[in-house]
C-alpha positions, -999 to 999 in steps of 0.1 A, spaced: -376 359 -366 -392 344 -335 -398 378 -320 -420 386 -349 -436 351 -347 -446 354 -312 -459 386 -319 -494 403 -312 -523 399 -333 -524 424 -365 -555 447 -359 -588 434 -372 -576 403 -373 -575 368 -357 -540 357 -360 -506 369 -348 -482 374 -377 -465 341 -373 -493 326 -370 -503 343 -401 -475 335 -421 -479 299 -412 -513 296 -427 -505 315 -455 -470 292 -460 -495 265 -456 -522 276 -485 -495 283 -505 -479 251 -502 -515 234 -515 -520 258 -544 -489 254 -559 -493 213 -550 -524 217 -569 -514 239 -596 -475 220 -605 -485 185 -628 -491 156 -610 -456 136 -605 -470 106 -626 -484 124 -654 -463 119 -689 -436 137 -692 -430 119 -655 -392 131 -650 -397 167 -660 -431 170 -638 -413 155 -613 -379 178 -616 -405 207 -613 -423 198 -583 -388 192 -564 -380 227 -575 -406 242 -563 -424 221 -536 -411 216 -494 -389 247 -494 -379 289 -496 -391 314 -475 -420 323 -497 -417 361 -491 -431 368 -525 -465 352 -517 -469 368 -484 -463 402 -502 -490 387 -524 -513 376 -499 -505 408 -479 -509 436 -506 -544 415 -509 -555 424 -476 -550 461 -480 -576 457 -513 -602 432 -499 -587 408 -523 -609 373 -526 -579 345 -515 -586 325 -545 -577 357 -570 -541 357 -542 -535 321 -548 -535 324 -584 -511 356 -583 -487 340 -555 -487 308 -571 -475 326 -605 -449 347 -586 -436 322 -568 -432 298 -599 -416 331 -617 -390 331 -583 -385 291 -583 -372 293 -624 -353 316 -617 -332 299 -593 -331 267 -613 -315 286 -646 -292 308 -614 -277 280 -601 -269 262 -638 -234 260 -643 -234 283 -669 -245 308 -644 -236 305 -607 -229 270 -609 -245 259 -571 -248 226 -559 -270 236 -533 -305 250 -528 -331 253 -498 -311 228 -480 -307 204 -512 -293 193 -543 -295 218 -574 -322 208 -602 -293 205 -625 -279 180 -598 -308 162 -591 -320 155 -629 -294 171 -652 -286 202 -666 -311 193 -696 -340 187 -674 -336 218 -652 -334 237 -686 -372 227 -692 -379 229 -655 -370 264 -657 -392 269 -693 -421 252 -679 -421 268 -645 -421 303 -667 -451 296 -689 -474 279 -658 -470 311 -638 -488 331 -662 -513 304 -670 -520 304 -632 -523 341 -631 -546 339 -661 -568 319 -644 -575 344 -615 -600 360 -640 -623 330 -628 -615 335 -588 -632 370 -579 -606 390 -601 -618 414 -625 -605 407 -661 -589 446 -671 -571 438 -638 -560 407 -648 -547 414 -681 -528 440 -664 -514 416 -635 -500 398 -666 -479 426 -680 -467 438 -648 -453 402 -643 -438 403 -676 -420 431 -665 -408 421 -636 -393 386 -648 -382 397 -685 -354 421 -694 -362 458 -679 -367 435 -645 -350 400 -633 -336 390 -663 -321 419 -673 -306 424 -638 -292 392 -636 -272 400 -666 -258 429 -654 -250 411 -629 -228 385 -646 -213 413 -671 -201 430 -633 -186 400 -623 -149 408 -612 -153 448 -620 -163 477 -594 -199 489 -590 -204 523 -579 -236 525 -552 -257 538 -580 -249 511 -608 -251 489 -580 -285 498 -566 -303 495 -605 -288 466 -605 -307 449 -581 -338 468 -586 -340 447 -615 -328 414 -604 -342 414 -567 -367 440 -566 -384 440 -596 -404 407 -586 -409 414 -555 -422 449 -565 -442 428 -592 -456 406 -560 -470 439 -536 -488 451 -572 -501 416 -580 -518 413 -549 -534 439 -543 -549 443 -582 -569 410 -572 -592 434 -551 -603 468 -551 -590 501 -571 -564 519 -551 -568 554 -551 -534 575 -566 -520 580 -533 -525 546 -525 -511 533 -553 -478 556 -549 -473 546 -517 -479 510 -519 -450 514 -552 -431 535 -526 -428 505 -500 -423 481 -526 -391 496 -544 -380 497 -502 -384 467 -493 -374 447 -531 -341 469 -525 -338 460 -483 -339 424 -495 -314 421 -514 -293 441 -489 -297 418 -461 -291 387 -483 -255 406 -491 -250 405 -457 -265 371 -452 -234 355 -475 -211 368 -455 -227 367 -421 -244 328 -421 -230 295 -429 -245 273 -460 -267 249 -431 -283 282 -421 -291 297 -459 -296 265 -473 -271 276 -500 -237 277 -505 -227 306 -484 -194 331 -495 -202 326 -532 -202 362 -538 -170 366 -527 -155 336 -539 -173 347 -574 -158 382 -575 -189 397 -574 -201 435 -563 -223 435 -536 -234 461 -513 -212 448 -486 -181 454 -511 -190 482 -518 -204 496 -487 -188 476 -460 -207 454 -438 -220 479 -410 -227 503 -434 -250 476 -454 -269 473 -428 -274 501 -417 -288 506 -451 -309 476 -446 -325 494 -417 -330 528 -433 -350 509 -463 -370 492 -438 -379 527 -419 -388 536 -455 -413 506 -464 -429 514 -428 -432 555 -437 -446 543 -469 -475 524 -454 -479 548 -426 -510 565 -438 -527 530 -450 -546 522 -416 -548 484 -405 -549 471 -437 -519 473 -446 -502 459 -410 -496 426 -427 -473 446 -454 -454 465 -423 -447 431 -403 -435 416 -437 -410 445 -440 -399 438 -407 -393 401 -416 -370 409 -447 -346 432 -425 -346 406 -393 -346 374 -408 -316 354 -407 -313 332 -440 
């Protein structure tokens, strides 16, 4: 990662991509702080359990696909903060109800205790319900922020979609009906198209409705990256549980393989995963090829997902 922080400046723009990434990790950081309850507004403890969740942590790759896809379309950044803010809410649920221990059953999460830890498995029950319903009021309210409405009300469906049961949802429960049972690489692979890729898919789509019409071709190949790199990610995080230690995730590392479940190193092998890691990356780049500077934030982002290292 700090190769691609030290980077050269995109084309057309003003900032290297780390130096992008910080501002944008910064902006996010104050939307969500804006758009999450205040801590000492009534009910206090459940506010409170959802601005630990959320707030001071993750790698917010879904908002810079957000953020990024907006670029490419001209997108006004209010619009993007509306869209990343809901993605990113849709992300931090999800890992609240993933670690409960009627799922995964973590004790650790960006570096710290669980939700269910923290405040109880009760609490991070609502946390995850609340988190859910204020992503699509915040992407509702991009209507207001230089988004056109049709756009908008199709931003919301495509979110649905990605979070409910033909996208994260219904991935994750393939995934626990797989636990302790082989995958072949094709079961495997539409497995985490849904629970991976779907929302970050959903995040490239979001962001760059907030703008301009894409043409057909530039819609096809802006889909055509974002199956690549929703797919890449999840990939590298396979390798990532076996590779890093729980300091450097900020999770418990091995639980895959302590859980029993498939993965594309156990299916693949671990040199073999990556080099499918790289070949989805060489795919997300080919996709963008023919989308001029625009779209440069997109290809660095890419890069990040394949290099990064937790």
């Amino acid at each position: 990662m700090d190769a691609l922080t030290k980077s050269a400046a995109v084309p057309g723009t003003d900032l290297s991509f780390g130096g992008w990434m910080a501002d944008r990790a910064a902006r996010i950081e104050r939307a969500l702080d804006a758009k999450l309850p205040a801590p000492d507004a009534h009910p206090t403890r459940l506010h409170q359990a959802m601005r630990y969740a959320v707030l001071g942590g993750g790698k917010r790759i879904r908002p810079l696909l957000v953020y990024g896809a907006g670029e490419l379309t001209g997108a006004a950044e209010s619009a993007l903060d509306c869209a990343a803010c809901a993605v990113e809410m849709i992300h931090a649920y999800s890992l609240v109800h993933d670690d409960m221990p009627c799922m995964d059953n973590d004790v650790l999460r960006r570096g710290k205790p669980t939700v269910h830890v923290a405040f109880g498995e009760a609490m991070a029950m609502l946390v995850g319900d609340a988190l859910q319903a204020l992503a699509f009021e915040s992407l509702a309210a991009a209507v207001g922020q230089g988004a056109a409405a049709a756009a908008v009300v199709t931003m919301l469906a495509e979110l649905g979609r990605g979070a409910g049961s033909l996208g994260m949802a219904g991935g994750q429960a393939i995934d626990l009906a797989a636990v302790g049972r082989t995958l072949s690489r094709e079961a495997l692979e539409d497995m985490h198209r849904r629970k991976t890729g779907a929302l970050l898919a959903a995040s490239v789509r979001l962001g760059a409705a907030c703008g301009r019409s894409l043409t057909e071709p530039e819609r096809l190949r802006l889909d055509r990256f974002a199956l690549a790199v929703g797919l890449a990610f999840q990939v590298v995080d396979d390798v990532l549980d076996v590779e890093a230690d729980s300091s450097t995730l900020g999770k418990t590392a091995g639980k895959d393989s302590e859980q029993n479940k498939p993965t594309y190193v156990s299916v693949l092998g671990l040199e073999q995963a990556r080099v499918l890691a790289s070949s989805l990356r060489d795919e997300a780049r080919s996709a963008l090829a023919e989308l001029g500077p625009g779209a440069a934030r997109l290809v660095a982002i890419s890069d990040l997902i394949v290099q990064r290292s937790s």
